[in-house]
C-alpha positions as CSV (number, residue, x, y, z in Angstrom):
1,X,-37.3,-29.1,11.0
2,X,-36.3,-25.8,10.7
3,X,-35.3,-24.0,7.5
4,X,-31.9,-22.0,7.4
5,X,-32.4,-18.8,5.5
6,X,-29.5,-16.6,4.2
7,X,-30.7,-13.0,3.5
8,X,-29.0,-11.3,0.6
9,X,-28.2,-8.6,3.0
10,X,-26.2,-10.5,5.2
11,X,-24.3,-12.4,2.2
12,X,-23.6,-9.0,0.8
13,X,-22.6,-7.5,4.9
14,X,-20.2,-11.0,5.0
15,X,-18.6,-10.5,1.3
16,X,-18.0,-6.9,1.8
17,X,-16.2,-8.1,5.3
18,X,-13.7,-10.8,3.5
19,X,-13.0,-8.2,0.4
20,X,-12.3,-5.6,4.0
21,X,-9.8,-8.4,5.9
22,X,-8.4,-9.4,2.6
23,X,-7.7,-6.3,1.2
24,X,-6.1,-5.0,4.7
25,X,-3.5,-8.1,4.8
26,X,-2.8,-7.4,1.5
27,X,-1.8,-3.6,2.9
28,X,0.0,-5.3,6.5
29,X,2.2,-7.2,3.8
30,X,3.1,-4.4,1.4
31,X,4.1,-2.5,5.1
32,X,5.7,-5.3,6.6
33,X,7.7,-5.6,2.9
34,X,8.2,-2.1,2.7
35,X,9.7,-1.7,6.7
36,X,12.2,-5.3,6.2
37,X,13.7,-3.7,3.3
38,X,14.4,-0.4,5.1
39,X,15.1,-2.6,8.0
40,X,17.7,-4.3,6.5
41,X,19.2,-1.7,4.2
42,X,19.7,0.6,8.0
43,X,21.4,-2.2,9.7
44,X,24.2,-2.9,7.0
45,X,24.4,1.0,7.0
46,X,25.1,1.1,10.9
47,X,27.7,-2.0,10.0
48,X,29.1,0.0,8.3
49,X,29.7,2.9,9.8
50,X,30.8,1.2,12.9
51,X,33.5,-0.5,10.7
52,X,34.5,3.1,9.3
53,X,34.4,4.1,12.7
54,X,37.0,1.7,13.7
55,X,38.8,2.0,11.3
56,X,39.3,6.1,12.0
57,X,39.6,5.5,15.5
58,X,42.5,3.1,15.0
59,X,44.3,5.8,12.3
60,X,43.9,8.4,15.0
61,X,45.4,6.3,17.4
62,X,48.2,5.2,15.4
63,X,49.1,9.2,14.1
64,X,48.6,9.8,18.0
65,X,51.2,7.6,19.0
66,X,53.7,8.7,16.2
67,X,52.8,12.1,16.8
68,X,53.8,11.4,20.7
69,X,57.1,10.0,19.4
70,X,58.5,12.3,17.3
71,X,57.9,15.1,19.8
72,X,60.4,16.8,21.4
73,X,59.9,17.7,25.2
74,X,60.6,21.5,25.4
75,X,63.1,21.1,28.8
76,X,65.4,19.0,26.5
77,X,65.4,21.4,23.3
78,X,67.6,24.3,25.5
């Protein structure tokens, strides 16, 4: 039978690999955190300045149209 041997090297070449793919997912998630938050906080921005938006466009309309109205043509003012 044969005997399995585990070097110290190799322990210390596979710790120092976990503590490496542990400690870089820990990173990914602070990033992945970090870029939701931002994420999110941009798209209720661009919410609302497309509702502001709307909003403008509509009062510019409506002071268009009155503004239309109340003018005079100049062939009727002589």
């Amino acid at each position: 039978m044969k005997k399995v041997e585990l070097h110290v090297d190799a322990l210390a070449v596979i710790v120092l690999v976990f503590a490496a793919s542990f400690g870089f997912n820990l990173y990914q998630r602070y990033q992945y955190s970090s870029l939701l938050q931002e994420h999110t906080q941009l798209q209720w921005k661009a919410q609302d300045t497309e509702f502001n938006w709307k909003i403008a466009k509509g009062r510019l309309e409506k002071c268009t149209a009155a503004a239309k109205a109340s003018v005079v043509p100049p062939t009727a003012a002589k």
